[in-house]
Backbone as ProteinMPNN parsed JSONL, in Angstrom:
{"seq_chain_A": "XXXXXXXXXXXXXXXXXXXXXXXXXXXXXXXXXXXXXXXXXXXXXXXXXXXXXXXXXXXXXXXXXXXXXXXXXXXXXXXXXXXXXXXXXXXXXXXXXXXXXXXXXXXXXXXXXXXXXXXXXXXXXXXXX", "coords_chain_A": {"N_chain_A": [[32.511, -1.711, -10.98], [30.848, 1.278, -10.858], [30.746, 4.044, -13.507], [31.497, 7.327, -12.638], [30.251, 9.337, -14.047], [28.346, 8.123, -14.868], [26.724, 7.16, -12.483], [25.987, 9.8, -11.684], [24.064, 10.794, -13.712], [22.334, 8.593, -13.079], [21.419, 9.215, -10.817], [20.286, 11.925, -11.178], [18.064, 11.308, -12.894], [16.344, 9.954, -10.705], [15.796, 11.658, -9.252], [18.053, 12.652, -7.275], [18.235, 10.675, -5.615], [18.251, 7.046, -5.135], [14.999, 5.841, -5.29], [13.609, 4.198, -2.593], [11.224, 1.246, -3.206], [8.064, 1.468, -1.439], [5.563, 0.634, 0.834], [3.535, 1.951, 3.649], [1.926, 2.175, 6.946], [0.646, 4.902, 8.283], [-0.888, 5.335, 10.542], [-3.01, 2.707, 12.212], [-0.794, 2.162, 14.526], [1.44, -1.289, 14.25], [0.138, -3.662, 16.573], [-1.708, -1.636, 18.004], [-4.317, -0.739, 20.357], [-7.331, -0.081, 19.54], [-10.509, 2.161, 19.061], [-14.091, 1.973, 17.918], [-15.646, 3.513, 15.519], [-12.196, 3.604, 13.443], [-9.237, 5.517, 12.451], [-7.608, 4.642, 9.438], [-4.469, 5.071, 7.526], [-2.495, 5.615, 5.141], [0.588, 5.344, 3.565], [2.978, 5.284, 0.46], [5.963, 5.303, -0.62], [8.668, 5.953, -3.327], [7.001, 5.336, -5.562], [4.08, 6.498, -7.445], [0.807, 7.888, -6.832], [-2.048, 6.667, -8.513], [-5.293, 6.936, -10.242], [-7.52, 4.061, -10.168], [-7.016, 2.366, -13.421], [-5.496, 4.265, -14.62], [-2.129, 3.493, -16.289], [0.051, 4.074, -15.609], [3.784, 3.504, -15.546], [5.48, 2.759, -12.482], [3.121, 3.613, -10.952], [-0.201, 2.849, -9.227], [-2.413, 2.384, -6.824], [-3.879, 2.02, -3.502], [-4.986, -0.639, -1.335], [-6.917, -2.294, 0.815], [-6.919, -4.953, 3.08], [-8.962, -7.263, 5.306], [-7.741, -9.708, 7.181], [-7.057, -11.248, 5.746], [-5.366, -13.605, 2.753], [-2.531, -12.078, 1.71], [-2.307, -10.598, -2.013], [-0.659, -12.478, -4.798], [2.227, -10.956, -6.315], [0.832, -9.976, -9.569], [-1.821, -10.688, -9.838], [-5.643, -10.232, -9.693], [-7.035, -7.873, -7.778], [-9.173, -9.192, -5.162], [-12.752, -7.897, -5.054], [-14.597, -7.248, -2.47], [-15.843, -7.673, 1.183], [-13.659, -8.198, 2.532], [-11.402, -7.191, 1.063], [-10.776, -4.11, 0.559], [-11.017, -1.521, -2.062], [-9.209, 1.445, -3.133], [-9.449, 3.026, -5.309], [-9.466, 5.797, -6.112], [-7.133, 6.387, -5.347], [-7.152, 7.37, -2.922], [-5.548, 7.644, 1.145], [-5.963, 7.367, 3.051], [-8.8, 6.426, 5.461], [-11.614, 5.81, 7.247], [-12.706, 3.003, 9.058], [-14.957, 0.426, 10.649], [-15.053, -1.971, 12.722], [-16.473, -5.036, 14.37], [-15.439, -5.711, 17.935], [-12.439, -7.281, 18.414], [-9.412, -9.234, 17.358], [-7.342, -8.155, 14.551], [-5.793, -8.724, 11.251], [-4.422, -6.499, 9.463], [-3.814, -5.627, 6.053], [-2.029, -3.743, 3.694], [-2.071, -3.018, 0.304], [-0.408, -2.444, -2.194], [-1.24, -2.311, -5.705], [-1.849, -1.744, -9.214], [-3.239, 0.016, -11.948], [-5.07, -1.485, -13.157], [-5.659, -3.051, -10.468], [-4.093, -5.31, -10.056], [-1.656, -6.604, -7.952], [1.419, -5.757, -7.213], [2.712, -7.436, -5.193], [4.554, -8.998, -2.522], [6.7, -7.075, -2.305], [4.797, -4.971, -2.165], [3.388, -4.754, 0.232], [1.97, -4.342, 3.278], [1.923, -5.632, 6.517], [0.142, -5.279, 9.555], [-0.915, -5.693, 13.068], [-4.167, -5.634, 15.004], [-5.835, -4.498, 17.686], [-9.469, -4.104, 18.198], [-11.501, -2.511, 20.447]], "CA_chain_A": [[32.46, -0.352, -10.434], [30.231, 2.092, -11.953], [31.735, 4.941, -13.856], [30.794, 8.654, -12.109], [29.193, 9.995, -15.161], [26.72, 7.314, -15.072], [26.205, 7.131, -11.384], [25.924, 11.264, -11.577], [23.151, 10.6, -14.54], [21.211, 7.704, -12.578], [21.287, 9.849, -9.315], [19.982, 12.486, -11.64], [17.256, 11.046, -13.382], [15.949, 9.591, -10.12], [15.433, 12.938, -8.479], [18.31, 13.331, -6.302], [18.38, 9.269, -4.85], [17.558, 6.054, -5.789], [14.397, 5.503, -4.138], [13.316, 2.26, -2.659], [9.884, 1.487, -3.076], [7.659, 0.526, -0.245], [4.184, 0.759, 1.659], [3.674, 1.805, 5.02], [0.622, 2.708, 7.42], [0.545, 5.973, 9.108], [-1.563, 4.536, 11.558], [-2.948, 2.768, 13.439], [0.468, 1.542, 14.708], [1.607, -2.224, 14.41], [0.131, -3.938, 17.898], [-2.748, -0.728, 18.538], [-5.686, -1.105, 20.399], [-8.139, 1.225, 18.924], [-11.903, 2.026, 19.593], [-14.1, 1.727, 16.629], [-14.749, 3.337, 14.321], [-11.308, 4.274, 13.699], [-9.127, 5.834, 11.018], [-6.562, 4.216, 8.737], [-3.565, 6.107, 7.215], [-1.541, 4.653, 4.428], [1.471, 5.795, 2.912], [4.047, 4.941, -0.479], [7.145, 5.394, -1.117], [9.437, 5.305, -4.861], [5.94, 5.432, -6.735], [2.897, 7.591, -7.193], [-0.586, 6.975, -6.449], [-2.914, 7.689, -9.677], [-6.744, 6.134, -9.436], [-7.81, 3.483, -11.052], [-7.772, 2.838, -14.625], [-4.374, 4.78, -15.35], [-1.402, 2.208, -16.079], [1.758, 4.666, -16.151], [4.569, 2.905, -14.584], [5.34, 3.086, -11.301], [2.189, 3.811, -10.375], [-0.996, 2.508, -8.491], [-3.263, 2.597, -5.612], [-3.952, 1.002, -2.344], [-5.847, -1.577, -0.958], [-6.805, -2.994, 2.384], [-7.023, -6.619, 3.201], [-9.157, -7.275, 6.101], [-7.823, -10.918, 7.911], [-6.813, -11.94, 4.012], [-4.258, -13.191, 2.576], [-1.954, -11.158, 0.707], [-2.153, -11.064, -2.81], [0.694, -12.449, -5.266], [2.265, -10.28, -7.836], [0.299, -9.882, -10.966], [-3.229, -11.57, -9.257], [-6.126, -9.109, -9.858], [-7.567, -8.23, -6.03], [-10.447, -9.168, -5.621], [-13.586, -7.06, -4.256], [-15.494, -7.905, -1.123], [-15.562, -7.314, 2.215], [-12.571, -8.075, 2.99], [-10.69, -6.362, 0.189], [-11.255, -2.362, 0.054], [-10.367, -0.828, -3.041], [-8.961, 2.958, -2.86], [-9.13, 3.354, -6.589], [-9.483, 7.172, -6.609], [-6.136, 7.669, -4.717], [-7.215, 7.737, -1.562], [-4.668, 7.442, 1.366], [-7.079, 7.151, 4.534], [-10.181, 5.697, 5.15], [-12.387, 5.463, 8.847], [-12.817, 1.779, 9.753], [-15.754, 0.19, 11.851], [-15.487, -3.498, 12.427], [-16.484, -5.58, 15.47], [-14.098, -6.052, 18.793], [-11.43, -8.528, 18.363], [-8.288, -8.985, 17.06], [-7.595, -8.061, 13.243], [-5.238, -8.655, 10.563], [-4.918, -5.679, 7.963], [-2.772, -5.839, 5.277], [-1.815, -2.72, 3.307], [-1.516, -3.848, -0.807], [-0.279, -1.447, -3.486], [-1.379, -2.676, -6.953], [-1.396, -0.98, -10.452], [-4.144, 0.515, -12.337], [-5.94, -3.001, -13.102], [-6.244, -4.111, -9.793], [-2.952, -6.482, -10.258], [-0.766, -6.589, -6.951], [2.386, -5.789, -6.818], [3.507, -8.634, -4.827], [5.129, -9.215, -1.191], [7.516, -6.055, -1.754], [4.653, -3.582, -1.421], [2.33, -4.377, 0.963], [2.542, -4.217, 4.651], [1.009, -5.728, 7.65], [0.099, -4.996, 10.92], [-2.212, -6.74, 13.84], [-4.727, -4.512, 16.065], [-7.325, -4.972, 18.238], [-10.299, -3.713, 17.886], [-11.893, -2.845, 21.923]], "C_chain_A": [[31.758, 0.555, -11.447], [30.914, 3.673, -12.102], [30.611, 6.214, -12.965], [29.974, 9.392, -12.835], [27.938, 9.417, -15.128], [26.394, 6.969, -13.878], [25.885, 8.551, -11.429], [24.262, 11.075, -12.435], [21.701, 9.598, -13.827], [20.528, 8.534, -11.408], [19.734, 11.05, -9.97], [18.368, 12.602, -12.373], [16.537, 10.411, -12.175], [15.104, 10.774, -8.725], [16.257, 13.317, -7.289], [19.283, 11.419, -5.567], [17.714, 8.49, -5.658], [16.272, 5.483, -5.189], [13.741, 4.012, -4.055], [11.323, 2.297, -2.589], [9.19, 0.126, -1.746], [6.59, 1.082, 0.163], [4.014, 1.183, 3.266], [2.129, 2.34, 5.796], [1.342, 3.352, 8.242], [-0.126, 5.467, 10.63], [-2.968, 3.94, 11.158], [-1.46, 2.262, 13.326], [0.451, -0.457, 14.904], [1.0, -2.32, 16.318], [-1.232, -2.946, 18.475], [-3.939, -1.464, 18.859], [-6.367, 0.068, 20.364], [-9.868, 0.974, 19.436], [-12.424, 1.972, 17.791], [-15.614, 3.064, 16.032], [-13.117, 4.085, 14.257], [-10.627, 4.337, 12.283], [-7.835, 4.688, 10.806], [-6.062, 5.335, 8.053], [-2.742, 5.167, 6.532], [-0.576, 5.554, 3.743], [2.399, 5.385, 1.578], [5.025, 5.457, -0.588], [7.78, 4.857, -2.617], [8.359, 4.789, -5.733], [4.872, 6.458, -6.436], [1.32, 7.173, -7.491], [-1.465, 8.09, -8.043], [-4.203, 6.709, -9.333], [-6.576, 4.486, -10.449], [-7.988, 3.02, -12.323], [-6.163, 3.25, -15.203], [-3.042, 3.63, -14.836], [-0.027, 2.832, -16.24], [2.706, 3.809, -15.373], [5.095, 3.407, -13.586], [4.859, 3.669, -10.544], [0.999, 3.217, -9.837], [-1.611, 2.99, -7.637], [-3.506, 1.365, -4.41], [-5.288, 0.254, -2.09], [-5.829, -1.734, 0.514], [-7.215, -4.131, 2.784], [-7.161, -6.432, 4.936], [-8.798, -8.897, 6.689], [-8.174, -11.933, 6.733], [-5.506, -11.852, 4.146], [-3.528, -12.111, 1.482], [-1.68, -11.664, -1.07], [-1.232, -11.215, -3.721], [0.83, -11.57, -6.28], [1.477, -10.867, -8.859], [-1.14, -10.213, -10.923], [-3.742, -10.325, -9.213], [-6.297, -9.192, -8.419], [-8.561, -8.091, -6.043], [-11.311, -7.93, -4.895], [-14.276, -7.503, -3.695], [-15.122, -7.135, -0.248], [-14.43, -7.449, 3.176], [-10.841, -7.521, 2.292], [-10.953, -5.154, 0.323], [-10.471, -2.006, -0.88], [-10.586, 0.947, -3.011], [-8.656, 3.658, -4.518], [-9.466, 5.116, -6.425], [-8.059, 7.789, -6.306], [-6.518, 7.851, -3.641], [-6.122, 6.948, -0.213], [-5.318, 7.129, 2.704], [-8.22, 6.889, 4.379], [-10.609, 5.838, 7.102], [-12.585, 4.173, 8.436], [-13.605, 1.501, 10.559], [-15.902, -1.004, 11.539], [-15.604, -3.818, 14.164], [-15.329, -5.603, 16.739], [-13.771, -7.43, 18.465], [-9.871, -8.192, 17.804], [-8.421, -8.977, 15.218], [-6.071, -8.114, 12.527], [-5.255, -7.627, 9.569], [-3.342, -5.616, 7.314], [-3.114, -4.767, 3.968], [-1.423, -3.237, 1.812], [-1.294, -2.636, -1.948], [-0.649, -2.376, -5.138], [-1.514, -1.71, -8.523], [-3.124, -0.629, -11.157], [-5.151, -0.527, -13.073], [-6.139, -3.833, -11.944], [-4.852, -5.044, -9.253], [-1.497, -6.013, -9.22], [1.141, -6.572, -7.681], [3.494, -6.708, -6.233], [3.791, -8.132, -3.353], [5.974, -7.677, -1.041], [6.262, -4.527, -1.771], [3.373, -4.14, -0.781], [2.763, -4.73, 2.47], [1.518, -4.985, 5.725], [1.058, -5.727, 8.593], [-1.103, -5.697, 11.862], [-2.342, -6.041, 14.938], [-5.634, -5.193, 16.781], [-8.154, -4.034, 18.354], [-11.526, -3.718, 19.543], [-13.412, -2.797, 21.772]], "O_chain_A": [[32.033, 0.581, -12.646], [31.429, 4.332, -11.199], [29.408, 6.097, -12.732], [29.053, 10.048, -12.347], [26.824, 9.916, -15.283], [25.451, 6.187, -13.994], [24.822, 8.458, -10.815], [23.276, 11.233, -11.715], [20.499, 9.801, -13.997], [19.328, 8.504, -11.139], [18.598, 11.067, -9.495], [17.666, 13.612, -12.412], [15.503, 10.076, -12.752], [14.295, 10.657, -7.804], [15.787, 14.013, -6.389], [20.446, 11.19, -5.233], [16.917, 8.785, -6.548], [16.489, 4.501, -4.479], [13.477, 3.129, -4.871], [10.516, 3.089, -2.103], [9.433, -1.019, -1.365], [6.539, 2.272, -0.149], [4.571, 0.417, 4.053], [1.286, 2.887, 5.085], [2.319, 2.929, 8.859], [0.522, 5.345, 11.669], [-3.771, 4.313, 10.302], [-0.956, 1.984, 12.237], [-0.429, -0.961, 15.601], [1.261, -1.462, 17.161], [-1.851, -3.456, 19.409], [-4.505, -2.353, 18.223], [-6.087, 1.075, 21.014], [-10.341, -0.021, 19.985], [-11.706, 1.944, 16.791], [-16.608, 3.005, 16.755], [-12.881, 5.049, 14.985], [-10.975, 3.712, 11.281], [-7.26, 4.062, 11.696], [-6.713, 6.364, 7.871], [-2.309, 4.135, 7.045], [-1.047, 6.613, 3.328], [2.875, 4.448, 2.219], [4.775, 6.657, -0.706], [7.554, 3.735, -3.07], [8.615, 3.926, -6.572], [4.797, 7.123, -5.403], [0.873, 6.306, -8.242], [-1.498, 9.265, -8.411], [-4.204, 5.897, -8.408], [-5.667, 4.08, -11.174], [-9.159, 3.141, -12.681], [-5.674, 2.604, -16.129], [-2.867, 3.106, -13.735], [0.891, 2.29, -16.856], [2.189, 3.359, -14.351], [5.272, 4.624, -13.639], [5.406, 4.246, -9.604], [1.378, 2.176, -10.373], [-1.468, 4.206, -7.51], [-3.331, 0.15, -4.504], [-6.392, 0.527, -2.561], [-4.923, -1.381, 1.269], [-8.445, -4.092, 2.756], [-6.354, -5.921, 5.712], [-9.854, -9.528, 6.648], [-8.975, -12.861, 6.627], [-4.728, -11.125, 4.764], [-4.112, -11.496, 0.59], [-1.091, -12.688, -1.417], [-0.603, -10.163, -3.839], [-0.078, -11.311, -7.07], [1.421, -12.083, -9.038], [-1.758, -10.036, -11.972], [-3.059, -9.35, -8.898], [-5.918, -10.165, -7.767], [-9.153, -7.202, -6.656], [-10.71, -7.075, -4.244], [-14.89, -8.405, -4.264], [-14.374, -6.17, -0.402], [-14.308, -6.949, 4.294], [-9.707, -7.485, 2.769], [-12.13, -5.203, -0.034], [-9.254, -2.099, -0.717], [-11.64, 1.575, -2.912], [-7.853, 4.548, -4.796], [-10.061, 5.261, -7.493], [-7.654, 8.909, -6.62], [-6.046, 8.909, -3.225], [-5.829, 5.769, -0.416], [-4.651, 6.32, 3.35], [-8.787, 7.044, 3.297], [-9.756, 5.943, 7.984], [-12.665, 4.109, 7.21], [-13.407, 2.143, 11.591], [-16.537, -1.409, 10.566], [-15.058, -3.146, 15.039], [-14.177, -5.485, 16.321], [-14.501, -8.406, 18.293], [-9.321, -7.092, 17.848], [-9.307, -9.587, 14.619], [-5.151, -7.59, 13.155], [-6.12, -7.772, 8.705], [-2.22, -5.577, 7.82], [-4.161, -4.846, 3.325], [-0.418, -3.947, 1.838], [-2.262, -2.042, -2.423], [0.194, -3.243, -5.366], [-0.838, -0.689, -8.394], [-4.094, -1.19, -10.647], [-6.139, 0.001, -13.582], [-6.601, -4.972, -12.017], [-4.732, -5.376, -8.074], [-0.563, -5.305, -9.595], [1.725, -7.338, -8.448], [4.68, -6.794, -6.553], [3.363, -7.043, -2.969], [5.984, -7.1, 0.047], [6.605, -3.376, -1.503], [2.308, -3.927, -1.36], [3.802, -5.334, 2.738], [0.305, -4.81, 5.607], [2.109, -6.203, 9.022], [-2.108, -6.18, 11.341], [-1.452, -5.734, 15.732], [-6.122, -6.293, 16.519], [-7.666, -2.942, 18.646], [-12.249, -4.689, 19.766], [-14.136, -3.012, 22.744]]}, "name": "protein", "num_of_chains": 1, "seq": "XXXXXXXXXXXXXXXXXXXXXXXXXXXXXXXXXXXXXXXXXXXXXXXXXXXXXXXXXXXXXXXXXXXXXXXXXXXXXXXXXXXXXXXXXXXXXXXXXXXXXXXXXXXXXXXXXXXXXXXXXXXXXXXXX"}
């Protein structure tokens, strides 16, 4: 059982809550069929987005994995066309790929590039009309 002083202190130093950290897309929504080009919308939670380059902890930037897999904690990500790197901090992006169906996968990683792992990235599957 944790004593109240030091649950009062953790609460405290956390801003209030303990927050959980996690990834999410604004849209499009899991399942959307979208026209093209169309936007993306990404979100974080229990960290803060800095660009590229800066390694404070619990911080990073997003990625987007086009019909890739996801990459494991600590693995740099690579760059191509089916990677996008949002190193400035950016939280949206427009999108123009062919009709079909698509895999995108949402990847938070750290100021080298170096994933995070399975607990922050997200995925969803659209089609593309």
């Amino acid at each position: 059982m944790m004593k109240p002083l030091l649950a009062a202190t953790l609460l405290t130093l956390s801003g209030g809550a303990l927050a959980q950290q996690s990834v999410s897309f604004v849209e499009p929504a899991n399942g959307a069929t979208v026209g093209s080009p169309f936007k993306v919308r990404f979100a974080v939670a229990g960290m803060s987005l800095k660009p590229a380059g800066d390694m404070s902890a619990n911080t990073g930037h997003h990625h987007l994995l086009i019909n890739a897999t996801p990459v494991k904690a600590g693995e740099v990500i690579p760059t191509d066309e089916k990677h996008i790197h949002f190193g400035k901090g950016q939280t949206e992006t427009e999108l123009t790929l062919p009709p079909g169906s698509y895999t995108l996968t949402m990847q938070f990683a750290n100021g080298l590039h170096q994933a995070y792992g399975a607990g922050m990235n997200k995925e969803i599957r659209i089609t593309v009309k």
